[in-house]
C-alpha positions in Angstrom: 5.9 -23.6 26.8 4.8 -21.5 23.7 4.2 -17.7 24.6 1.0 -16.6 22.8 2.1 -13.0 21.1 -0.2 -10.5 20.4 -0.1 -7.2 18.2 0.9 -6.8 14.4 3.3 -9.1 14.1 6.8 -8.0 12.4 9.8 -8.7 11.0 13.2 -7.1 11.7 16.5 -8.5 11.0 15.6 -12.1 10.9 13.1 -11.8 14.3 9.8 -11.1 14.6 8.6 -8.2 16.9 4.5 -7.8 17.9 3.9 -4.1 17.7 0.6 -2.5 19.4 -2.7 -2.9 16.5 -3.1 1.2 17.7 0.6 2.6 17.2 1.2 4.6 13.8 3.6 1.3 12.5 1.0 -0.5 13.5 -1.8 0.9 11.6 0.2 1.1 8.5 1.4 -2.3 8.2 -2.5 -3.4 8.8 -3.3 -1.1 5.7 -0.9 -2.6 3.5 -1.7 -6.8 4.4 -3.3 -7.0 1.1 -1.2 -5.0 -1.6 -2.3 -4.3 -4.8 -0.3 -6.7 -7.1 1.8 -5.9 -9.2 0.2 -6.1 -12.8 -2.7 -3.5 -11.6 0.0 -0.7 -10.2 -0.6 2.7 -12.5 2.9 3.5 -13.4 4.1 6.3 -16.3 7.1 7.0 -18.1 8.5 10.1 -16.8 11.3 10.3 -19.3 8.6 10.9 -22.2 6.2 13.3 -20.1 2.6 12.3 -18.2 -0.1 12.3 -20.2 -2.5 13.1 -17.0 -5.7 12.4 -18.9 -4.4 8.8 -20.0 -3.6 7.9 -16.5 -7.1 9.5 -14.7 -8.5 7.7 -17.4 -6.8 4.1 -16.2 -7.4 4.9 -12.8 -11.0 5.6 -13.6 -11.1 2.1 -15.6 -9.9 0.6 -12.1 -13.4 1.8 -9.9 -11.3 4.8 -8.6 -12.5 9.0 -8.3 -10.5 11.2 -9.8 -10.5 14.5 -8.8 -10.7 17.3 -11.1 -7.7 19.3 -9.7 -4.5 19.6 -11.5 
């Protein structure tokens, strides 16, 4: 007989655990089902500085608000 599971199902070494939809792990892997791939991450080359206005300006590009604070 098959035991229905319910909760956020996952995985940890090699078995998969349910945890409650309402605990803190929970929630977070919920958030993260859908990640943003790869190819539209914002990354920056620290070794050469940030050029913050190039990067609001990507994120901006993207559909995101940037806040005005440094």
């Amino acid at each position: 007989m098959t035991e229905i599971q319910t909760g956020v199902p996952c995985e940890v070494d090699g078995e998969t655990v349910y945890l409650s939809p309402t605990s803190a792990e929970g929630k977070a892997l919920q958030r993260i089902r859908n990640p943003i791939p790869e190819d539209e991450w914002v990354t920056v080359d620290t070794e050469h500085g940030i050029d913050i206005e190039a990067v609001r300006q990507r994120i901006k590009e993207r559909g995101y608000k940037v806040s005005a604070k440094d």
